[in-house]
C-alpha positions in Angstrom: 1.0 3.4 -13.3 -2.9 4.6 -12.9 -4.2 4.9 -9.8 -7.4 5.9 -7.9 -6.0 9.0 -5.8 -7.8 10.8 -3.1 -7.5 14.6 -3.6 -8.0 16.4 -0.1 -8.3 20.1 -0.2 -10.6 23.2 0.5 -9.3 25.1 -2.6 -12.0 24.6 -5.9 -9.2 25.8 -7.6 -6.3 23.5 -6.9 -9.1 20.6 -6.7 -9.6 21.1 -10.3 -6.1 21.7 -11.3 -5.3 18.5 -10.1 -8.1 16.5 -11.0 -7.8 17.6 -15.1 -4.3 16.6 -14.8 -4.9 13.7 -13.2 -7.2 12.0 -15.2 -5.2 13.1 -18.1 -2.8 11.2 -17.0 -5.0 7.9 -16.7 -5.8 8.3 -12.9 -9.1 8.0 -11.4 -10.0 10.8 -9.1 -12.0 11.8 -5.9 -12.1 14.9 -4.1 -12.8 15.8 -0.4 -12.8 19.8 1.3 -11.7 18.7 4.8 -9.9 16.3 6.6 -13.1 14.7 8.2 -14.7 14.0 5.0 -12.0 12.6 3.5 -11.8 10.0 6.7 -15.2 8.9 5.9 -14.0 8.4 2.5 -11.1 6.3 3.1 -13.2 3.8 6.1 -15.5 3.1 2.8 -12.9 2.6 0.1 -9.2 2.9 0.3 -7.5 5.0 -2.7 -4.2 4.1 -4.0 -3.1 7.3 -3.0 -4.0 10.4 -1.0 -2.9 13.9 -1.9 -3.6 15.9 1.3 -3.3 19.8 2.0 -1.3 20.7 5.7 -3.9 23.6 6.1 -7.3 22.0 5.6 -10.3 23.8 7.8 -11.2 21.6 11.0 -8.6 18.7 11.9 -5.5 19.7 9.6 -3.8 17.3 7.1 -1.0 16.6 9.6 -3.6 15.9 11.9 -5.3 13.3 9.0 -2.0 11.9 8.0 -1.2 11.3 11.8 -4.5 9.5 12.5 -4.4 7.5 9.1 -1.0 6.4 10.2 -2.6 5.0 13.3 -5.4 2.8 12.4 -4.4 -0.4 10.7 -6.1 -0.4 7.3 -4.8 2.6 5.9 -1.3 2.4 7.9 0.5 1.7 4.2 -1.8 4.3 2.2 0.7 6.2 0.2 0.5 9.8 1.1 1.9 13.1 -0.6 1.9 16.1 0.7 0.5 19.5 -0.5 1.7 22.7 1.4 2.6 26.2 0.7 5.4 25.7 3.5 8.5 25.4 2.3 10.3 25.3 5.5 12.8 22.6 6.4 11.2 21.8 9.7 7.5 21.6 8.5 8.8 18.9 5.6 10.6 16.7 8.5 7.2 17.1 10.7 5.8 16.2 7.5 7.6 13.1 7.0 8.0 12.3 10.4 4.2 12.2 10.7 4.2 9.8 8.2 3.8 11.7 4.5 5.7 9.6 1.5 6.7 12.8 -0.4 6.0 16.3 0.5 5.0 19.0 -2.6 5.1 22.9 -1.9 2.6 25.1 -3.9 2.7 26.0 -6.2 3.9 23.0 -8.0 3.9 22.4 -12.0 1.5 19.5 -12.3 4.1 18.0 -14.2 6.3 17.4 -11.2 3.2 16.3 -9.0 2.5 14.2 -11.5 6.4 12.4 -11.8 6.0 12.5 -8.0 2.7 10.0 -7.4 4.3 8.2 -10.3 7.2 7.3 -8.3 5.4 7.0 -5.0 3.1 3.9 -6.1 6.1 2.5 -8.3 7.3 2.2 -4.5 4.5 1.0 -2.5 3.0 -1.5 -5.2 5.6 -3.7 -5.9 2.8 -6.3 -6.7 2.8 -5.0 -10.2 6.5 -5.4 -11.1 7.6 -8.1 -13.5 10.8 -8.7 -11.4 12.3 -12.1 -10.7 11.9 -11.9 -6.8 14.5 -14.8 -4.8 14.3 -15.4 -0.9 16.8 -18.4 -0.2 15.3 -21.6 -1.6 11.6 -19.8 -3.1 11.9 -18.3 -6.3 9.2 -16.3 -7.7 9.0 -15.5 -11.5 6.0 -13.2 -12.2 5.9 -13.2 -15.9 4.9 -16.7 -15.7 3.2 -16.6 -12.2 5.1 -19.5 -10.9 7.3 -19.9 -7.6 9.6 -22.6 -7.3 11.1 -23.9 -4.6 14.7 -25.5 -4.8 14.1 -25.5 -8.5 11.0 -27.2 -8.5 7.9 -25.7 -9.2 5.3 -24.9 -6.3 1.3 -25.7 -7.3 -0.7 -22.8 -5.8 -4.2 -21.6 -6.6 -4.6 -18.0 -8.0 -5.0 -16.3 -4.6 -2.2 -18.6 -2.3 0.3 -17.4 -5.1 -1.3 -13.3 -4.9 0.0 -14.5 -1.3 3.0 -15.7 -1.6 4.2 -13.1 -4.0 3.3 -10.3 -1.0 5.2 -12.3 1.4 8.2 -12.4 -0.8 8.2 -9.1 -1.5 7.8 -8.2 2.0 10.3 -10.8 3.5 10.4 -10.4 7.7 7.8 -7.7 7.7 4.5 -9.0 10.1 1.2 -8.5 8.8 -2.5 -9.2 10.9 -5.5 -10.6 9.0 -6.7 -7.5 7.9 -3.7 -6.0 6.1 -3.4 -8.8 4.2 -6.7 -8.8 3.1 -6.1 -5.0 2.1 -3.0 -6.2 0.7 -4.1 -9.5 -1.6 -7.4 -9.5 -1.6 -8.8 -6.0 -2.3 -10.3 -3.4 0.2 -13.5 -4.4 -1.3 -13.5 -7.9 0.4 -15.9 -7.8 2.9 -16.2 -11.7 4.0 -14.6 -13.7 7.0 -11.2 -12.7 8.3 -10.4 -16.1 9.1 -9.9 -16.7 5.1 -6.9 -16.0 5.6 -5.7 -18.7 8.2 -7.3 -20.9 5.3 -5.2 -19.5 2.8 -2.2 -19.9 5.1 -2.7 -23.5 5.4 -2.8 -24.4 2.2 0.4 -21.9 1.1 2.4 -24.5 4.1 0.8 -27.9 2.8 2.2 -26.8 -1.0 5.4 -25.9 0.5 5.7 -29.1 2.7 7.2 -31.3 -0.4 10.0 -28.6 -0.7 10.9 -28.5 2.9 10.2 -24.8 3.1 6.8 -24.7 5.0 8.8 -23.3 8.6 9.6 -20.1 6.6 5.8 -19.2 7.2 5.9 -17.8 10.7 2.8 -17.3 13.0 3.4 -14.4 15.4 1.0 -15.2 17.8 -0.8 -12.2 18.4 0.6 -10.4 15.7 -0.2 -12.4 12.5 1.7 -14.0 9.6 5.5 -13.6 8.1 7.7 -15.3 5.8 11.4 -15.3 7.3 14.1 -17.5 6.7 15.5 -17.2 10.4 14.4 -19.0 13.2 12.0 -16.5 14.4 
């Protein structure tokens, strides 16, 4: 699975290293020297992953991982680690501040590379061909359809995009923004309040089916599909 990854480290070197490898691999890459660059970088255009150096110059990559953590665009960005500390404690502080993996130098860009592979396998599940079932909705991706007690649902290209997140992400509430992130793109730029469109119509399709109270509004909070009686 290709991605566009974020490289964030002071070291020419290992920048390089990685990048070659990278793109070899199909990935499209950028490349920032310090933790405030790459910040910058991310408010403009989200990667699909960031690979981010614990001892940057400035605000550390603990320190970057912390903050991205913290704001809610980039709360989901998949993160790896890069660190020549090998020390149990610095890879739970690691984790704990939010990093998805955790790689010690000097790596074999083989690993790093089985590594993002299995990180965005994890945090795109958009892109699986799975069957996906939550009680009575049934989603079957090869044919982009979702069925509901059997019968098939009619949803436009970007209610389905929405319903297939929900599925995936069953009891989990998102705000306007995420799921804009989420479904339609980081590069979407218009109204928030799409989204309450979108939500609409997702419950009128669903009303025939009976299944239109499974779309919860968290007031305050945002939107969740549940099948309890939140």
């Amino acid at each position: 699975m290709a991605g566009k990854i974020l490289v964030v480290d002071d070291d020419v070197g290992i920048q390089e290293l990685i990048a070659v490898n990278l793109c070899q691999a199909g990935h499209t890459v950028q490349v920032a020297d310090t933790a405030e660059s790459a910040h910058l970088m991310v408010r403009g255009e989200l990667p699909d992953l960031l690979l981010i150096d614990w001892m940057l110059p400035g605000m550390s990559g603990i320190e970057l991982t912390r903050l991205l953590r913290h704001e809610v665009r980039t709360r989901h960005l998949p993160i790896i680690m890069l660190t020549a500390r090998d020390d149990e404690r610095d890879k739970l502080t690691g984790f704990e501040t939010g990093a998805d993996d955790y790689v010690v130098k000097p790596f074999s860009p083989r690993l790093l590379l089985a590594r993002i592979a299995a990180v965005l396998r994890r945090r795109s599940p958009l892109a699986g061909e799975q069957t996906v079932e939550l009680g009575p909705l049934r989603l079957d991706p090869a044919a982009k359809r979702i069925y509901a007690h059997d019968r098939p649902v009619v949803l436009g290209p970007t209610e389905y995009r929405l319903m297939h997140f929900f599925m995936l992400h069953a009891d989990r509430v998102f705000n306007r923004a995420q799921l804009l992130d989420e479904v339609w793109g980081d590069q979407y730029h218009g109204d928030e309040r799409t989204v309450d469109v979108h939500i609409r119509r997702l419950r009128v399709a669903l009303t025939d089916s009976n299944c239109m109270h499974m779309i919860k509004t968290m007031r305050g909070s945002g939107y969740c599909l549940s099948l309890s009686a939140i």
